[in-house]
C-alpha positions as CSV (number, residue, x, y, z in Angstrom):
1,X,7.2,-12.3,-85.0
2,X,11.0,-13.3,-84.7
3,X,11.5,-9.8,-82.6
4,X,9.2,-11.3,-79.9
5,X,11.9,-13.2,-78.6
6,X,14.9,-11.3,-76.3
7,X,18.0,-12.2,-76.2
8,X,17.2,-13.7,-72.5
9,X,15.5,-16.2,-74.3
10,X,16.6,-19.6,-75.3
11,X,14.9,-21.4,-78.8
12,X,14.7,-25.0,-78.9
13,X,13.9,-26.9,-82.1
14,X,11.4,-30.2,-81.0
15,X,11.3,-33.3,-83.0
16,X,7.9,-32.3,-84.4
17,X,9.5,-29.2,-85.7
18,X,7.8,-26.8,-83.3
19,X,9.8,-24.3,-81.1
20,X,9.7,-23.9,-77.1
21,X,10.9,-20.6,-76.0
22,X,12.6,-20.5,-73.0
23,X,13.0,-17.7,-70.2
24,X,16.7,-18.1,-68.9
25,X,16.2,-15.5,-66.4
26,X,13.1,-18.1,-64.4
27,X,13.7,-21.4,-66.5
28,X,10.3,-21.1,-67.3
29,X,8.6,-22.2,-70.5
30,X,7.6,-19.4,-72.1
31,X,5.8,-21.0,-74.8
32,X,5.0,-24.9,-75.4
33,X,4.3,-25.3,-79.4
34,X,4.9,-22.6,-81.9
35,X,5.2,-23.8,-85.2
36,X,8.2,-22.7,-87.8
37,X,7.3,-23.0,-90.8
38,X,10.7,-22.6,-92.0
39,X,10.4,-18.3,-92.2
40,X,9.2,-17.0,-89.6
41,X,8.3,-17.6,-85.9
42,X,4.8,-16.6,-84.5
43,X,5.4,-16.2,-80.5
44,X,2.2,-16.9,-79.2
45,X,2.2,-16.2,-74.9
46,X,-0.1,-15.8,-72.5
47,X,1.3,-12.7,-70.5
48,X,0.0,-9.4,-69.6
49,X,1.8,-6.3,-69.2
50,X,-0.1,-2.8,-67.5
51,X,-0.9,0.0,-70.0
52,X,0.8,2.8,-69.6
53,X,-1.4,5.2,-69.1
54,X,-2.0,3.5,-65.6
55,X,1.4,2.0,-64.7
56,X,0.5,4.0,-61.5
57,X,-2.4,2.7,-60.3
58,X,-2.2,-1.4,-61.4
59,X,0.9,-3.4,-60.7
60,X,1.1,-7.1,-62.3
61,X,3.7,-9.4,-61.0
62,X,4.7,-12.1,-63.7
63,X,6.9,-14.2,-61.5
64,X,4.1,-15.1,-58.9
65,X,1.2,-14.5,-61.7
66,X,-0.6,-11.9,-59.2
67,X,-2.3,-8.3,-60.2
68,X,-2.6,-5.6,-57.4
69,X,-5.3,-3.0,-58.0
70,X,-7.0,-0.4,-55.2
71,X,-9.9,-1.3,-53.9
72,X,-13.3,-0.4,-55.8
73,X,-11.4,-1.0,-58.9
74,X,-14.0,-2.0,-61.1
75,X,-14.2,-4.4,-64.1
76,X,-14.4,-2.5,-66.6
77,X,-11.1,-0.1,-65.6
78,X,-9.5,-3.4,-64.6
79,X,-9.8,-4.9,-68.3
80,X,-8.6,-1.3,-69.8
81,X,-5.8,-1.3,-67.5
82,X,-4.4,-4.4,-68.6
83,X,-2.5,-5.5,-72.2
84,X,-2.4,-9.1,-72.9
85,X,0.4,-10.4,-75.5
86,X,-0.5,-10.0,-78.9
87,X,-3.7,-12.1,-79.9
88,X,-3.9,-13.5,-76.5
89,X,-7.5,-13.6,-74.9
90,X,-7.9,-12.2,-71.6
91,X,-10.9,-12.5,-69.2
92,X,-11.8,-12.3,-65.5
93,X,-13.7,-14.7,-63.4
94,X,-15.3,-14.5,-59.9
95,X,-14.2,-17.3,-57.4
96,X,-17.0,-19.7,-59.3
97,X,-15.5,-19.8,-62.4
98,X,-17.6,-17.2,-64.3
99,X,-16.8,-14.3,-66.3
100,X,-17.2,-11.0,-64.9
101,X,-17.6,-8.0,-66.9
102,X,-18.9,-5.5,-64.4
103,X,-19.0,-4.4,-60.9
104,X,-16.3,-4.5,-58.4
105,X,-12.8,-6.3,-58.4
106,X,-13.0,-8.6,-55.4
107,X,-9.5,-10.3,-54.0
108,X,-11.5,-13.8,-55.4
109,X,-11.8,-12.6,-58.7
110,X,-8.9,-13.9,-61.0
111,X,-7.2,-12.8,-65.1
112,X,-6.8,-16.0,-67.7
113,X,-4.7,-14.8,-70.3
114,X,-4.8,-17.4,-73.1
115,X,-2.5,-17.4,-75.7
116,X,-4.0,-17.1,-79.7
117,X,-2.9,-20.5,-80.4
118,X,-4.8,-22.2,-77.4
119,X,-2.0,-23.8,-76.2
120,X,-0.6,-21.4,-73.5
121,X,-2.3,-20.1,-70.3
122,X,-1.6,-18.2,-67.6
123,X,-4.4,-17.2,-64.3
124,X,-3.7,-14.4,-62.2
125,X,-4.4,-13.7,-59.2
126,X,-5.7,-10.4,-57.5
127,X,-4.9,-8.7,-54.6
128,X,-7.0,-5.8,-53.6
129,X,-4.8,-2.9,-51.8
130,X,-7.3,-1.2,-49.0
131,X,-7.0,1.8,-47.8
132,X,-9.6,1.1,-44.9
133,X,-9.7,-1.0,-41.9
134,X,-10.6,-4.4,-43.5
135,X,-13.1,-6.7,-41.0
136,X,-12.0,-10.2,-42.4
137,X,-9.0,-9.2,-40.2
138,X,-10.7,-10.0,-37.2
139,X,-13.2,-12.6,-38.5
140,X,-10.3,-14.7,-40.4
141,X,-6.4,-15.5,-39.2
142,X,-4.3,-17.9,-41.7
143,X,-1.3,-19.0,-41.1
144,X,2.0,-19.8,-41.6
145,X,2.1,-18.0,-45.3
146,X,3.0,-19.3,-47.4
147,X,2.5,-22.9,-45.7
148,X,4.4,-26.2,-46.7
149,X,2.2,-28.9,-44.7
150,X,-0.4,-27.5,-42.9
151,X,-2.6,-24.3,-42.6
152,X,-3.8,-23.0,-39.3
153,X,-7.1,-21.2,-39.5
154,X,-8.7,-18.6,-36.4
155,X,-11.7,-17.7,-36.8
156,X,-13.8,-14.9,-34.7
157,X,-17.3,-17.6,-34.4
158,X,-18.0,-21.3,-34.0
159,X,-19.9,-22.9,-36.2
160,X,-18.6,-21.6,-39.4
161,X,-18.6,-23.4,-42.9
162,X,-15.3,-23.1,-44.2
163,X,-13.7,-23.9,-47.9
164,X,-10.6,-23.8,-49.7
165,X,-10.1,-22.5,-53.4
166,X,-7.3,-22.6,-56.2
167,X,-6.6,-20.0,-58.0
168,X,-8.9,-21.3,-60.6
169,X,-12.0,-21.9,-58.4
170,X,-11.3,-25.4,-58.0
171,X,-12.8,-26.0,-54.4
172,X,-10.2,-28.3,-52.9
173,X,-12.3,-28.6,-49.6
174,X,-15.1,-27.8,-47.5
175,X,-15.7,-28.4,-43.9
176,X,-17.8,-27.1,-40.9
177,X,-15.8,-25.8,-37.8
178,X,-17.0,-26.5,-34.5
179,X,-15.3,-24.1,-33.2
180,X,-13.2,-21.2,-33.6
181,X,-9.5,-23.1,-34.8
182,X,-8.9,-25.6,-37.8
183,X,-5.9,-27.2,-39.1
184,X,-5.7,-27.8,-42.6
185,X,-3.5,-30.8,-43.8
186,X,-2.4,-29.3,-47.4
187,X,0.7,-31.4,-47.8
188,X,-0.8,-32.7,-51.1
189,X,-1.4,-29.3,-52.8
190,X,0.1,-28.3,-55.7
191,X,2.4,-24.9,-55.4
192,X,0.1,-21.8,-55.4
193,X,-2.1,-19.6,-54.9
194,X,-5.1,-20.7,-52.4
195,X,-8.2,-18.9,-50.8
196,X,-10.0,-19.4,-47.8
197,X,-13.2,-18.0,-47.6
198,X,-14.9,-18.8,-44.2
199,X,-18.6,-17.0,-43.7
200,X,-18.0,-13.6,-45.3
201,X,-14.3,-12.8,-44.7
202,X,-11.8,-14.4,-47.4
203,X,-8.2,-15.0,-46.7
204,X,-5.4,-15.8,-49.3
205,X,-2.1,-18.1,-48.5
206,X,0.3,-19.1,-50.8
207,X,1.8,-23.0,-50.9
């Protein structure tokens, strides 16, 4: 409805006579196409907010589209933790592109929040907060992060089949490392979120 929109938000009329909300605060589009049909204005996003009832133990960042849960988190506390914007769709995937409905939350899995109207979507990322000593430590160094050009990898063995992700899934690329450094050339990546999953430790970096 109309009281969707904050005053933080700027309403543009388009020459098909759909609006595009605004967020002044990031400049972002908030919503592409919502149609006015001369009474009303149906605001249909593709955000998330946390439920109340655990604003303690999930955290979601809008600005850099990322969700922080503890680890063993699983699915199904994951999906009740979470609000999507009125009659928006929200689902998690594994690193492979398919939905998850159980087990574990893993720092590959990802939220799509679609918006009712099809037309808006947002993919979150996760980060998993451990407690514990975490191995891919030692078996997986990436830096700089974020990177701009290039992406140095260390790894703790040679021989090790190494890929890239998006936060999609997308598998941007895939090579076998000799030995125990790589340099990435990721000058033509689009701004992100990107994982890095080398034998079984995962790294993230952001472009």
């Amino acid at each position: 409805m109309l009281s969707d929109i904050t005053a933080a938000d700027e309403v543009n009329m388009t020459t098909d006579n759909t609006v595009a909300v605004f967020d002044l605060g990031s400049g972002s589009l908030i919503d592409g196409s919502i149609t006015d049909d001369g009474t009303d204005v149906q605001v249909n996003s593709a955000n998330l907010q946390v439920n109340d009832g655990t604003s303690d133990v999930f955290t979601v960042v809008e600005e850099d589209l990322m969700i922080s849960v503890p680890e063993n988190t699983t699915v199904e506390s994951l999906v009740g933790g979470l609000v999507p914007a009125p009659s928006a769709m929200m689902m998690v995937y594994d690193v492979d592109m398919n939905e998850k409905t159980t087990g574990a939350v893993l720092a590959t899995d990802m939220v799509k929040v679609t918006s009712g109207d099809q037309r808006a979507s947002s993919t979150y990322a996760i980060t998993v907060i451990t407690s514990v000593y975490n191995p891919s430590m030692d078996q997986l160094k990436v830096y700089p992060n974020p990177a701009v050009n290039e992406l140095n990898l260390v790894l703790s063995s040679e021989n090790t089949l190494v890929a890239v992700y998006s936060s999609v899934g997308k598998k941007m690329e895939e090579v076998l490392v000799s030995g125990t450094e790589h340099k990435f050339n990721i000058s033509n990546y689009a701004s992100g979120i990107y994982f890095v999953k080398a034998g079984n430790a995962i790294g993230k970096f952001v472009k």
